[in-house]
C-alpha positions as MATLAB code, in Angstrom:
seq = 'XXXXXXXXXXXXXXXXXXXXXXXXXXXXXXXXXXXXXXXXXXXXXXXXXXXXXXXXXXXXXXXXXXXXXXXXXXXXXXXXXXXXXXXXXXXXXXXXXXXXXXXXXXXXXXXXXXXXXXXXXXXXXXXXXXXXXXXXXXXXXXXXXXXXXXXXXXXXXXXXXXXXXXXXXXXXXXXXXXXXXXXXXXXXXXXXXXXXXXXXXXXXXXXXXXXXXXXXXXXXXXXXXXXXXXXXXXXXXXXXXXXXXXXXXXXXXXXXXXXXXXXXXXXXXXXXXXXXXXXXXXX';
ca = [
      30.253   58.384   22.868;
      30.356   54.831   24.355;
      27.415   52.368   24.131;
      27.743   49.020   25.941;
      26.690   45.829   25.136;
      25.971   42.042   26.629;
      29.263   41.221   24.229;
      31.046   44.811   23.292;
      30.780   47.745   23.390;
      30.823   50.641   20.818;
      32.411   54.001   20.031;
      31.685   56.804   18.017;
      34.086   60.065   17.057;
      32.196   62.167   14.606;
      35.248   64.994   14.600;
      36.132   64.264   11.038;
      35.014   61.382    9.179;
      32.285   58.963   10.764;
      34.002   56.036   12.740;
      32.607   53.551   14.355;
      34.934   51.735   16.667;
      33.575   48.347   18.226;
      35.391   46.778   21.022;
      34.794   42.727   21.772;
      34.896   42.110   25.329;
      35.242   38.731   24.939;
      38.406   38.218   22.374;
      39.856   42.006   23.874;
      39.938   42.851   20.192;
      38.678   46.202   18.524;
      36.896   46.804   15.213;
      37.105   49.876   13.295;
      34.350   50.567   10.819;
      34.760   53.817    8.487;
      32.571   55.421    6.491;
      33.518   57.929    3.871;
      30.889   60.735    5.249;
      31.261   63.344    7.459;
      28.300   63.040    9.644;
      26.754   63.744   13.201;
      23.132   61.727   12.847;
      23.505   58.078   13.609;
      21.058   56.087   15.926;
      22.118   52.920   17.680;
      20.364   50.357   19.106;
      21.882   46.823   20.074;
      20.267   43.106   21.283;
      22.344   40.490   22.707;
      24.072   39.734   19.594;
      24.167   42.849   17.390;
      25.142   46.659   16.616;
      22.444   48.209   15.017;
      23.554   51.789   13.585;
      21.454   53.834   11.901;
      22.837   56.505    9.644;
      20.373   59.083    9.607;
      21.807   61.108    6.257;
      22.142   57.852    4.353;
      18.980   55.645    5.544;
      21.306   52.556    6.083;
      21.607   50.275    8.360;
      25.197   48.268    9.369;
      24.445   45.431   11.440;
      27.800   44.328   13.645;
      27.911   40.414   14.817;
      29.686   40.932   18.112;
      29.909   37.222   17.657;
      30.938   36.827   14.339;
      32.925   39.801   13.776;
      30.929   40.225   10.414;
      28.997   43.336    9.352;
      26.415   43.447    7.229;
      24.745   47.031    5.302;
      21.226   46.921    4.474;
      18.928   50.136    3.283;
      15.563   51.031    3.353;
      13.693   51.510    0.490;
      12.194   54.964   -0.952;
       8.877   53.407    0.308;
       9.315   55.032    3.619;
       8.277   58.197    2.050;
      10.672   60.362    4.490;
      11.112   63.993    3.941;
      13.795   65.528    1.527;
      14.517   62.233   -0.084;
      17.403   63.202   -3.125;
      18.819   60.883   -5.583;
      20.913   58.166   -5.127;
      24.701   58.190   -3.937;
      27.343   55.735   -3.588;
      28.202   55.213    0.163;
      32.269   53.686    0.076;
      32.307   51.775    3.292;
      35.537   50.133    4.045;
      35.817   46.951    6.645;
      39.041   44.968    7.460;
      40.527   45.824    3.959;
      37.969   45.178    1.797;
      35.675   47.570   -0.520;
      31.863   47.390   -0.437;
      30.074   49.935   -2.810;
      26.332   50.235   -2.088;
      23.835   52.189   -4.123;
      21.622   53.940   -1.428;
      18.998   56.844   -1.295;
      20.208   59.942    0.882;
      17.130   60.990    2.553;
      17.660   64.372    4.691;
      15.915   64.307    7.895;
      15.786   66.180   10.866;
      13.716   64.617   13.919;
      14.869   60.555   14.169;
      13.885   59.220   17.993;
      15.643   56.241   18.969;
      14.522   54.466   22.035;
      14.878   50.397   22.627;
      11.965   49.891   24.306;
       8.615   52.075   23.306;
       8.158   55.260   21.285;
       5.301   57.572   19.919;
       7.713   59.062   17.563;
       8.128   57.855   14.493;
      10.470   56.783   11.954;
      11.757   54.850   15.400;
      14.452   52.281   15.516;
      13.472   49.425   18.089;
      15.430   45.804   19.268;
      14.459   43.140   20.762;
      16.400   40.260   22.036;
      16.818   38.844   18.570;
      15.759   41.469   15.973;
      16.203   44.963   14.750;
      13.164   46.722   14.038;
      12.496   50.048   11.883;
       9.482   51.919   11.611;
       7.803   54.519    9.181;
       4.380   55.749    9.565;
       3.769   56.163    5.816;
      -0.066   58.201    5.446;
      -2.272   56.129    7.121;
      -0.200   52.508    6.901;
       3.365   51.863    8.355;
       6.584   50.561    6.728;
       7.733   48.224    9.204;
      11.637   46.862    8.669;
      12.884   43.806   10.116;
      16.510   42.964    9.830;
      17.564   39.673   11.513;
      20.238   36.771   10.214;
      18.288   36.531    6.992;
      18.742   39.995    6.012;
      16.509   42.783    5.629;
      12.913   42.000    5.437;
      10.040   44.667    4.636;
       6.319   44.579    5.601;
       3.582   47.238    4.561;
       1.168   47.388    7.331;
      -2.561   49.422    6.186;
      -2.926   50.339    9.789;
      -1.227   53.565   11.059;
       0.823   52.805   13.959;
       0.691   55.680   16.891;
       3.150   53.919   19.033;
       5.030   51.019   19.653;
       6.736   48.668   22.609;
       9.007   45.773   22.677;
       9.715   42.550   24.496;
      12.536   39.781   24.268;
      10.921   38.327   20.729;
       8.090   40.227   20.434;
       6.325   43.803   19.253;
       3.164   45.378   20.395;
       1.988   48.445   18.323;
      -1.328   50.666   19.033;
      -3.145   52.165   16.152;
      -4.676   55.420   15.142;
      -8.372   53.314   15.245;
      -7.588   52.308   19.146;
      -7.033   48.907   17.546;
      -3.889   46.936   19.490;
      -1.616   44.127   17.421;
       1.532   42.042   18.127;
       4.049   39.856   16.067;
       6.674   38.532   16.554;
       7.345   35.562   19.093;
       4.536   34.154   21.196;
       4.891   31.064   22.732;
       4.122   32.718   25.951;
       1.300   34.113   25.225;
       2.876   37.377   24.096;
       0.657   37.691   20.885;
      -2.930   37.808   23.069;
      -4.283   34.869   20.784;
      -7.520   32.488   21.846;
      -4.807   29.739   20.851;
      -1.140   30.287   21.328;
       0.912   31.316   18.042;
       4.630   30.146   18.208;
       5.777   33.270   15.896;
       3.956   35.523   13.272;
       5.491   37.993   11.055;
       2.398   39.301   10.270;
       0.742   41.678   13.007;
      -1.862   39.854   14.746;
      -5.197   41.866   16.017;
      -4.920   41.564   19.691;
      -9.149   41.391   21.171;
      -8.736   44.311   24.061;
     -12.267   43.222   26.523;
     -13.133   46.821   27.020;
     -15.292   47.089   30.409;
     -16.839   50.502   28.641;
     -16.603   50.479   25.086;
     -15.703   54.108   24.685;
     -12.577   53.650   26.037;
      -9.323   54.847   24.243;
      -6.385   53.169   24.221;
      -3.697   55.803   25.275;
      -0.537   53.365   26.869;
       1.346   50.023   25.442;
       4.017   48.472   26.892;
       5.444   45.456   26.189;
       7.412   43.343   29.168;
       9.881   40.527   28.062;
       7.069   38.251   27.562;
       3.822   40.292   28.392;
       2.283   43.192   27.516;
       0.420   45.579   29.282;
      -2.288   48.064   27.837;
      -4.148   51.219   29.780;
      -6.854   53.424   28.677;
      -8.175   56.817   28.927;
     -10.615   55.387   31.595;
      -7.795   54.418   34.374;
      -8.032   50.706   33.026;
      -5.469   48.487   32.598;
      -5.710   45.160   30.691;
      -2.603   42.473   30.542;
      -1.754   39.163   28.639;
       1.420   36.853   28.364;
       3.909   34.815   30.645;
       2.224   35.442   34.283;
       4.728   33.300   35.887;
       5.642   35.804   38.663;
       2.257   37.278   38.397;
       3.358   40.097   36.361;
       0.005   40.170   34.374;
      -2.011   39.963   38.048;
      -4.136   37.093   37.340;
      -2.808   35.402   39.819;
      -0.120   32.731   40.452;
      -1.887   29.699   39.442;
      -2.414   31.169   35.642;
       1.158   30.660   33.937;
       0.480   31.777   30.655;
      -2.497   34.375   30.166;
      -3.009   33.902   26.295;
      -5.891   36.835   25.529;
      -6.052   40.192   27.407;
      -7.992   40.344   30.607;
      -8.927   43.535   32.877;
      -6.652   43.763   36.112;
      -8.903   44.517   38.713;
      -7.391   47.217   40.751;
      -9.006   49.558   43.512;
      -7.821   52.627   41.821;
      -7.980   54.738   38.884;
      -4.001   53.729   36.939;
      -2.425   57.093   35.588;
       0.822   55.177   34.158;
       2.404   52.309   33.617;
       5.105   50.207   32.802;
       7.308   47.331   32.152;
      10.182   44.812   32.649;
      11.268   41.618   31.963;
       8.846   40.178   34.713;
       7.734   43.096   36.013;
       4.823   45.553   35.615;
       4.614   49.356   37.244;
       1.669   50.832   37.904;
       0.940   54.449   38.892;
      -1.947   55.527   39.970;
      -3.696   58.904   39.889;
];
């Protein structure tokens, strides 16, 4: 199983003992990773700097600096409330010679979606250009991990996230109460502010202008630096970088900083986005 990378690529065998083999495209090099478990359930998901696996049976993360060559293990806390959690274990992981010994909980679970863009399933693993994201719907809040160079950083969120998108820098999750927020980076407009915020850890309550205000929110999706939302009523409504008119506002509005309605002569089915791009569908 080969995954490919802006800097490397990596490779799994699973036959025996979990290895993770990471190959440096620049330097022609290869790094072998091993872990003393004999396990199938791993997610990976990769930005333009790191390896993100996830091992399901442990609830670790290794990060892998393609550019460093340095790996780091963080793990989430019992907080995430997955099913079958056991006791603690030692996990013996073994990099370039050296012995790390981490104290982990061994959570057994069965149905782990990882996508890099948007999911409605959840725990879901998540990048974007610059972070790793994790997420646990946890009752009616949401555990939501963060591991970037500082390490591995944990907010509780009260509001029960239903699904989730991401851009380049930024993260756009809809709620169980039709209620739309963002962190992240925004100095494009990307977290639907009245004033633009440069970055904000903490989600930020994004004002969706409903043109009926019985309208559900059933679609995010987040571009590289916009977002675009639909509803129940064929509606779309888009904020962010509008540079190449991906938020259709038109070409003299650069930066659309708070949601707006698109105007469009049909009823939308579906949508989606790119890095400057937005896809519409209509019924």
């Amino acid at each position: 199983m080969l995954h490919e990378t802006l800097f490397g690529a990596i490779e799994v065998n699973d036959e025996d003992y979990l290895y993770y083999y990471i190959v440096d495209k620049c330097s022609l090099t290869t790094h072998q990773l091993k872990l003393d478990v004999n396990t199938t359930k791993h997610c990976f998901w990769y930005n333009l700097q790191y390896v993100y696996i996830f091992n399901v049976t442990f609830g670790n993360i290794f990060r892998f600096d393609l550019r460093k060559k340095h790996i780091d293990c963080f793990y989430l806390s019992s907080n995430m409330q997955l099913p079958c959690q056991s006791s603690c274990s030692n996990l013996l992981k073994e990099v370039e010679g050296h012995e790390y010994r981490y104290n982990i909980l061994e959570p057994e679970y069965h149905q782990i979606m990882s996508i890099l863009k948007s999911t409605n399933e959840f725990p879901a693993m998540l990048s974007t250009l610059y972070y790793g994201y994790a997420i646990s719907v946890v009752g009616e809040g949401t555990d939501i991990y963060k591991v970037d160079q500082d390490g591995l950083k944990q907010k509780k969120f009260k509001k029960k996230v239903v699904q989730v998108s991401c851009g380049n820098g930024h993260i756009i999750m809809l709620c169980s109460d039709n209620s739309v927020y963002c962190s992240g980076m925004g100095s494009r407009g990307e977290l639907g502010q009245e004033q633009i915020v440069p970055h904000s850890d903490e989600p930020l309550l994004v004002p969706i202008p409903f043109e009926d205000d019985n309208e559900k929110i059933i679609k995010v999706r987040a571009g590289g630096w916009h977002n675009v939302v639909l509803t129940d009523a064929g509606n779309v409504y888009t904020w962010g970088l509008n540079d190449q008119d991906q938020c259709r506002h038109g070409s003299q509005v650069t930066i659309q900083k708070m949601p707006c309605f698109v105007e469009l002569q049909k009823r939308v089915h579906d949508i989606g986005a790119d890095q400057k791009s937005t896809f519409i569908t209509y019924v």
